[in-house]
C-alpha positions as CSV (number, residue, x, y, z in Angstrom):
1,X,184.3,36.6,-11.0
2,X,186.3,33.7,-10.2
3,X,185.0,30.3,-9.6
4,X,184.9,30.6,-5.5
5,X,183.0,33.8,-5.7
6,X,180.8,32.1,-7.8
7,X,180.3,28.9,-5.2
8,X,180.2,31.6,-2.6
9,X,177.4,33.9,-3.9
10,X,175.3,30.3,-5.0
11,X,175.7,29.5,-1.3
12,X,175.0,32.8,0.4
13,X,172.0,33.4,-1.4
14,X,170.2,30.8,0.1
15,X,171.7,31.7,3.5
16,X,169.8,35.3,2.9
17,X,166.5,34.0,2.7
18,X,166.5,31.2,5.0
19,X,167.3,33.7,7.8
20,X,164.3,35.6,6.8
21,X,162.7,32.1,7.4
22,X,163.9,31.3,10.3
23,X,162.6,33.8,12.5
24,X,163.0,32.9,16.3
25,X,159.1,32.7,16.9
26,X,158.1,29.7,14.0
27,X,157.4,27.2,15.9
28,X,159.8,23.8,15.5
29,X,157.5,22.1,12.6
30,X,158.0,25.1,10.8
31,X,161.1,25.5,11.1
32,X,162.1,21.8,10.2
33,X,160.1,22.6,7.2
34,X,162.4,25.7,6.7
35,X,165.6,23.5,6.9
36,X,164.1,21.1,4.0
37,X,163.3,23.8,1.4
38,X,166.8,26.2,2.4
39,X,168.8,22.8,1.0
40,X,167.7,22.4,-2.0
41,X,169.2,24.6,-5.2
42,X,166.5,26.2,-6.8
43,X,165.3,28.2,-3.2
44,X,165.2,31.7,-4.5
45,X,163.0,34.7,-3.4
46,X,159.8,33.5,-5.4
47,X,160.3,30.1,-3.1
48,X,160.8,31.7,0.0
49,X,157.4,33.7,-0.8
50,X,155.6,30.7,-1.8
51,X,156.6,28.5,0.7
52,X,156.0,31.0,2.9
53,X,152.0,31.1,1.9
54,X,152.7,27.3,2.1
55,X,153.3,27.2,5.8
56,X,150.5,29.4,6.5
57,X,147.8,27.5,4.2
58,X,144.8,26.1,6.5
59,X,144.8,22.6,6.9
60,X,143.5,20.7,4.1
61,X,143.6,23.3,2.0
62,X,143.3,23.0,-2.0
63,X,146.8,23.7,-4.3
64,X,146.5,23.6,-7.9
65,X,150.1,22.8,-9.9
66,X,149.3,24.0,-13.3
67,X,151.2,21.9,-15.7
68,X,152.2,19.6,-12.9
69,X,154.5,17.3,-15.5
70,X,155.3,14.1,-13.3
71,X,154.5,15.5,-9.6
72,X,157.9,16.4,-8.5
73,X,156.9,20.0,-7.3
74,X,153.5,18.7,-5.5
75,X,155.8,15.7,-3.9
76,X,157.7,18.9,-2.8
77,X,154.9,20.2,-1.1
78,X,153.9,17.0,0.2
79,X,156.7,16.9,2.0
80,X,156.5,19.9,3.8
81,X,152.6,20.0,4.1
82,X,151.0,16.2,4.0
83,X,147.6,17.7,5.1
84,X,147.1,19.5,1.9
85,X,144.7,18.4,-0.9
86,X,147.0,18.5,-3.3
87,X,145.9,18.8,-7.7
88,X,147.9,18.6,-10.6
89,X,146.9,19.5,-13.9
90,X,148.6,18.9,-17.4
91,X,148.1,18.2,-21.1
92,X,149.1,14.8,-21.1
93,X,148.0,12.1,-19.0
94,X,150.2,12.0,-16.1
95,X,148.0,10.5,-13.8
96,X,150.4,7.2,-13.4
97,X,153.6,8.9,-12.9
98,X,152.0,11.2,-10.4
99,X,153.3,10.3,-6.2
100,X,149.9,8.9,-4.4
101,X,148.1,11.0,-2.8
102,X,147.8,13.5,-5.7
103,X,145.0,14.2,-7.9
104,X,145.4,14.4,-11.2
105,X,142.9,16.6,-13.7
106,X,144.0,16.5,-17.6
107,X,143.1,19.6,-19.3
108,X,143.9,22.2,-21.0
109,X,143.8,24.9,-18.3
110,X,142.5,27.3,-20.7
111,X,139.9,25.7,-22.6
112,X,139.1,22.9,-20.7
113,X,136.3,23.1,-17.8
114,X,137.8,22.3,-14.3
115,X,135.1,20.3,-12.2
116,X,136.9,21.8,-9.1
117,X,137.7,25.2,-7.7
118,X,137.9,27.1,-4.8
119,X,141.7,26.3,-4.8
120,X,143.7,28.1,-1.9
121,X,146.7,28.0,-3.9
122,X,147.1,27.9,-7.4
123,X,151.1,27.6,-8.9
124,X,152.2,27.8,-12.4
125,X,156.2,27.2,-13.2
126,X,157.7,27.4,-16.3
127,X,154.4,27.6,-18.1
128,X,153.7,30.9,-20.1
129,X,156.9,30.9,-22.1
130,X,155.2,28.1,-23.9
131,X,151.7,29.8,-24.9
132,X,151.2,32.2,-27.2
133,X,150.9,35.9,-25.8
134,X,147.1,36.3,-26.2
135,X,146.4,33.0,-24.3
136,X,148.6,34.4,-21.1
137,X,145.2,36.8,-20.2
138,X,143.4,33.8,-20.4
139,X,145.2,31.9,-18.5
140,X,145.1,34.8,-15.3
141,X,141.4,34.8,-15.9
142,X,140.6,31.0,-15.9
143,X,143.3,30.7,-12.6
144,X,141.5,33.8,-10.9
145,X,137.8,31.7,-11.6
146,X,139.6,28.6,-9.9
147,X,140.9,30.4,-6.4
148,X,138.7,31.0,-3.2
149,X,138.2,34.3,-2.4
150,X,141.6,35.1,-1.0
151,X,143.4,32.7,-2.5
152,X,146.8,33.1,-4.1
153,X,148.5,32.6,-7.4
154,X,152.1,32.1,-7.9
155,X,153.7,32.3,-11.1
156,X,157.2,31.4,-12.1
157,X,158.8,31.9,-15.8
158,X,162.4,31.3,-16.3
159,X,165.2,34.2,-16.7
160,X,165.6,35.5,-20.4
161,X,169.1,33.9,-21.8
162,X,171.1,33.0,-24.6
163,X,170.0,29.8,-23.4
164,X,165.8,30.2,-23.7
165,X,165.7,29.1,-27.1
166,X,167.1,26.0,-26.9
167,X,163.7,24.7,-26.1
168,X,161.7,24.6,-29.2
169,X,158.7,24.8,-27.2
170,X,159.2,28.5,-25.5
171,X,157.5,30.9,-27.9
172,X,158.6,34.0,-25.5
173,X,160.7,35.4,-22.7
């Protein structure tokens, strides 16, 4: 595949799921929102599904980033939705880097007791390569204690590559 197929397949992509967005009865706020997230590079199907859930979250509703880093995804979702309550949660304390607004809860997700819960929306990116098999389960079970009843949880691991070992840290695909 040559170099312009390549552009044009990175390009169309997007295109494919933002028109599955942009249905003609969102209303314009959603719809502005639609625009943000279809220009940025790493909209993909699991976006378009979150950020779908996203869009139809009530207001001031509770999301939970699981291993949150420095805030970039919850400034994301600031962005789109400012009403949220938005939570991040990581190993090390982040709490400083962090965009205002968002709360920040060091822990070990696993081991750790969370104060809060009843989280509408609980996300976890580019997490489970880096624990070891046996704590995944865990992991489900403590996410599943943190959601409201109906809430959803939305897990992202990258693709398996020549390229996945070059992080130390991943322990599996």
């Amino acid at each position: 595949m040559g170099k312009d197929n390549k552009i044009r397949e990175y390009v169309e992509y997007p295109k494919k799921y933002y028109n599955l967005l942009i249905h003609k009865n969102k209303r314009k706020e959603e719809k502005k929102i639609i625009k943000i997230i279809a220009s940025t590079p790493v909209f993909s199907t699991y976006y378009y599904h979150l950020v779908s859930r996203i869009i139809k979250l009530s207001r001031n509703a509770k999301v939970l980033d699981i291993g949150c880093a420095q805030g970039g995804f919850l400034n994301f979702i600031k962005q789109i939705r400012p009403d949220l309550k938005l939570y991040g949660t990581d190993l090390t304390d982040v709490k400083n880097k962090l965009p205002k607004g968002i709360l920040f809860i060091k822990a070990d997700i696993i081991n750790d007791q969370i104060k809060e819960k009843d989280f509408d929306l609980i996300t976890c990116r580019h997490l489970i390569e880096h624990l070891q098999v046996n704590d995944v389960p865990n992991l489900f079970n403590k996410c599943y204690s943190l959601l409201k009843r109906g809430g959803h949880f939305f897990v992202l691991c990258p693709e398996y590559s020549k390229k996945f070992y070059n992080d130390p840290t991943h322990i599996r695909p």
